[in-house]
N, C-alpha and C positions, 0 to 999 in steps of 0.2 A: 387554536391559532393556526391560520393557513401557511403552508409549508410552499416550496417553491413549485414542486410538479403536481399541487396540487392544482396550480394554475394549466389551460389548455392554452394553443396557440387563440392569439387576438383575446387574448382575457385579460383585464387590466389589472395588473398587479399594485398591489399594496401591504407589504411587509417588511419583515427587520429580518435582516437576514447578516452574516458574517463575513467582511473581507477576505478572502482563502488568500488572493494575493492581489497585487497593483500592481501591473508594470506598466513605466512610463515611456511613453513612444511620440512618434513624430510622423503625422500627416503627411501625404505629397507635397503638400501646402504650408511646409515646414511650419504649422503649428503642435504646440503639444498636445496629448490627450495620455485617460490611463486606461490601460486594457485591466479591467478585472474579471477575477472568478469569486463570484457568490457561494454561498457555501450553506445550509443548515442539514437538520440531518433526513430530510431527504434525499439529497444529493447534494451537485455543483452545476452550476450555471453561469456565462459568459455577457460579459457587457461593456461598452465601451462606452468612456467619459468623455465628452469632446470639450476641447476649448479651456483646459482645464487652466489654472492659475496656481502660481507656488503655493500659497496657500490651503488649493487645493487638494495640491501633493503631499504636503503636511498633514495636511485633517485626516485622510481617507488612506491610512497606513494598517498592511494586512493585519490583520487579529481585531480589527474594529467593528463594534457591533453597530448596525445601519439602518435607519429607517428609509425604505426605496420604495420609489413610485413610479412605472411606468408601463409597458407593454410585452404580455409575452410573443417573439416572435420567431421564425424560424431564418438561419442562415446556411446556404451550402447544405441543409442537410440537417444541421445541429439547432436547438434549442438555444435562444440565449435574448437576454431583454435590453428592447428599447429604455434608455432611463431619459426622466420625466424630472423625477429629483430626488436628490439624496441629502440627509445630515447623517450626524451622526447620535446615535440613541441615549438620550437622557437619562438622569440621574433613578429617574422613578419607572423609566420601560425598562424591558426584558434587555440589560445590556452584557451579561456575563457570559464572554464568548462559548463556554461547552457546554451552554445549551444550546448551541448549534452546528456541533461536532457530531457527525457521524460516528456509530459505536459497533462494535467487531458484534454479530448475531447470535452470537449463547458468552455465558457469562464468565468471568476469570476464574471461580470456583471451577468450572468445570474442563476448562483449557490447564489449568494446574494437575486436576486430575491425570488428564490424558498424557500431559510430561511427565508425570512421576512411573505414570504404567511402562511408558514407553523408556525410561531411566532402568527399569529394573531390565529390561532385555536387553540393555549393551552391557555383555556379560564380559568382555576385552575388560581388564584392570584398568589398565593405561585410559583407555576412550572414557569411561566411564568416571575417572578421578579428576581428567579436564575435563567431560562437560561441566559436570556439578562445579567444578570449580568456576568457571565462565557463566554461567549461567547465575551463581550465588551472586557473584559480580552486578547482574545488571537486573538481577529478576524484577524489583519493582519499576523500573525503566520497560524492560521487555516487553512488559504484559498491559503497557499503558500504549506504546509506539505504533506509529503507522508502517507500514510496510514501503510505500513508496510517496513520494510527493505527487504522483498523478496517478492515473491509470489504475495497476490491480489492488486492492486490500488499501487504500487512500486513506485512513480512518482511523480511530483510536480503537487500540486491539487490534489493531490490523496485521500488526507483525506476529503474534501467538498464532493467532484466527488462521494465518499462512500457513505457518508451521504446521497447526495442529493437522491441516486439511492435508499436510504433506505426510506428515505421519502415517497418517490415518490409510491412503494411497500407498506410501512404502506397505504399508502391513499386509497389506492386500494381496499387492505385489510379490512379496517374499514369501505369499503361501503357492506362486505359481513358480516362480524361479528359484528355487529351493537352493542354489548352488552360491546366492548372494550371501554376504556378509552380513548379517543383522545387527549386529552391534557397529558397524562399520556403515553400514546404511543408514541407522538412526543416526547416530553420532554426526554426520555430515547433514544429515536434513535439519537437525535441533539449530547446526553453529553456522547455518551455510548464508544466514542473512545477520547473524547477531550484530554484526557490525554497524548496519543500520541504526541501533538505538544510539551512535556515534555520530553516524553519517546525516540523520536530519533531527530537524530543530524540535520535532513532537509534534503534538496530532494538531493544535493550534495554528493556523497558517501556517503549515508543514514547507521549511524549505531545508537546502540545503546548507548545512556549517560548513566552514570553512576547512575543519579539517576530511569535510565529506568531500567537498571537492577539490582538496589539493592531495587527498590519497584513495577515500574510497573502501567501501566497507569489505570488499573482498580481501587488501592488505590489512584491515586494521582488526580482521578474526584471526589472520593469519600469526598476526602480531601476539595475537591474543594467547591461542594454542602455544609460541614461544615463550610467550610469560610462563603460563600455567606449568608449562614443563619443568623451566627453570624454578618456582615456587617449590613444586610437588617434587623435586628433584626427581626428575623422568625423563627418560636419553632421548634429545631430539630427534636422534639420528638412529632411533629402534623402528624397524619396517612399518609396526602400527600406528608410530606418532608421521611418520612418512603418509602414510594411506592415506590419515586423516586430514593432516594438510591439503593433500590432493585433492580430495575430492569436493574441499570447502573451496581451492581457489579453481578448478575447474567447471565451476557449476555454470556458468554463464554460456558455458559450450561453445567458446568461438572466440579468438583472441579479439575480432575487431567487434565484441562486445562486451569486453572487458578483462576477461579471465587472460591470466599469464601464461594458461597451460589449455590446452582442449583436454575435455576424459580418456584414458589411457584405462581405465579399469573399470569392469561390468558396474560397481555402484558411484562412481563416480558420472556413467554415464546415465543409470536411471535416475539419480537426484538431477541433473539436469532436466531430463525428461520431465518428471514430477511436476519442477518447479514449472517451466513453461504450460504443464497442464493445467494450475492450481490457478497460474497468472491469465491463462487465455479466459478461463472459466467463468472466473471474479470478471473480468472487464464484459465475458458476453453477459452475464447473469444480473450486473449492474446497469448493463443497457436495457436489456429488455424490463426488467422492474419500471422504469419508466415509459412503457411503451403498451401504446392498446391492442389486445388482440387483433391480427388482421393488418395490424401495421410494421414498417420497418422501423428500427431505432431507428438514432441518431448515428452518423458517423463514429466510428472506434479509432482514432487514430492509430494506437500503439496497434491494430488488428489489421494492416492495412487498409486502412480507413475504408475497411467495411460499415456496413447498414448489417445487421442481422432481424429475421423473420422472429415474428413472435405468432406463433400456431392459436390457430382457435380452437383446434379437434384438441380432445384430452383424453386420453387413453382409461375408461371407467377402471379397470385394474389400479394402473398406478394413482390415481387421484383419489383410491379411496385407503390408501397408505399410510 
């Protein structure tokens, strides 16, 4: 069955594909229509409903699996289809929406692994008795979650998949800067997004709940770390339960992107680092997957809506890895 980028620009499209989301908007011409994002697991793609009718708006509500007909075309830059027509997918088609959820690229067996490896090196008592404890908490949530509703790690597994690639990056890291905290550095990279399996709905038309956007997952690990202490009865107020708060509500690096605090300490400020690296990485490496040699993606928004190069040379050394 053809996937969405399987189609080139001016190819006519003919597939079922999944609502990611609807939003409903208003012309110059004060009529309605709904902006949507397509969704299966090759990627996401953009299309706009015109003309639409309450009924409309009814039918074609995000998680709905969709038989579409119309036109691949380019806008601005970006990829996104002319529609032609839509219903919605019968009793006897492909309608169960996670066959066409995108999934995190190696498997939860092996993302589990790499948490328990990296579990055994935060040797700190304290760090080491609230992760497991936080983490018991949401682990079959955890290892199902997306990471964001748009942009990096979009996807089921998305949120481990992050992690794990952060992990993996601190490890690295801490055989160069030998003076970092390793249990202090893990510990902040394992809990520094956990709040997200809070903050969105799951990998299914991923949006945000309500209590994601009246607090936000930075407060709600924070929150988290206070349970656990109070459980495990462990002094909030000992330097390491201190540290570790830190560096989970500084990680955003910049108060007017969310964090209460900017990094004040070396692992507080390379988990920032980290995550921005893991974050730019996923969004370039997602663009170009869809993109032919020789050509520029798509626009990146969160990357200031750059276009990134996809190389035709490939270095015989690394290619044959």
């Amino acid at each position: 069955m053809k996937k969405i980028y399987d189609y080139q620009k001016d190819d006519q499209v003919n597939l079922y594909v999944l609502i990611k989301s609807a939003d409903e908007k208003i012309t110059r011409t004060n009529k309605p229509y709904l902006s949507f994002t397509f969704q299966d697991t090759s990627g996401e793609i953009s299309a706009n409903y015109w003309d639409v009718t309450p009924e409309d708006i009814e039918k074609f509500k995000p998680g709905t699996v969709i038989r579409l007909e119309g036109k691949r075309e380019e806008y601005k830059g970006n990829p996104q289809i002319r529609i032609n027509a839509i219903r919605p997918a019968k009793e006897d088609e492909p309608n169960n929406p996670e066959l066409y959820v995108e999934r995190a690229p190696i498997n939860k067996d092996k993302m589990v692994e790499e948490f328990n490896h990296a579990l055994f090196d935060i040797t700190n008592a304290n760090m080491n008795r609230i992760v497991r404890f936080i983490m018991k908490k949401y682990q079959h949530d955890f290892f199902q979650s997306p990471a964001a509703k748009t942009n990096h790690h979009a996807f089921m597994g998305g949120l481990a998949y992050h992690t794990v690639s952060m992990l993996r990056i601190a490890r690295s890291l801490s055989e160069i800067y030998t003076d970092l905290d390793v249990s202090l550095l893990f510990s902040g990279v394992i809990l520094h997004d956990v709040g997200k399996v809070v903050e969105l709905s799951g990998p299914t038309a991923t949006d945000y709940t309500l209590e994601g956007k009246l607090i936000g997952h930075i407060v709600m690990i924070n929150e988290d770390i206070v349970r656990a202490c109070r459980e495990l009865k462990i002094d909030e107020d000992h330097e390491d339960v201190l540290l570790l708060k830190h560096t989970v509500l500084a990680h955003h690096g910049e108060l007017e992107y969310g964090s209460p605090v900017r990094p004040l300490i070396p692992e507080a400020e390379m988990i920032h680092y980290i995550d921005q690296i893991d974050a730019k990485m996923n969004m370039i490496s997602s663009a170009l997957r869809k993109t032919e040699p020789g050509e520029f993606s798509e626009r990146v928004w969160a990357m200031n809506n750059r276009s990134f190069y996809k190389k035709t040379y490939i270095n015989p050394a690394s290619d044959s890895k």
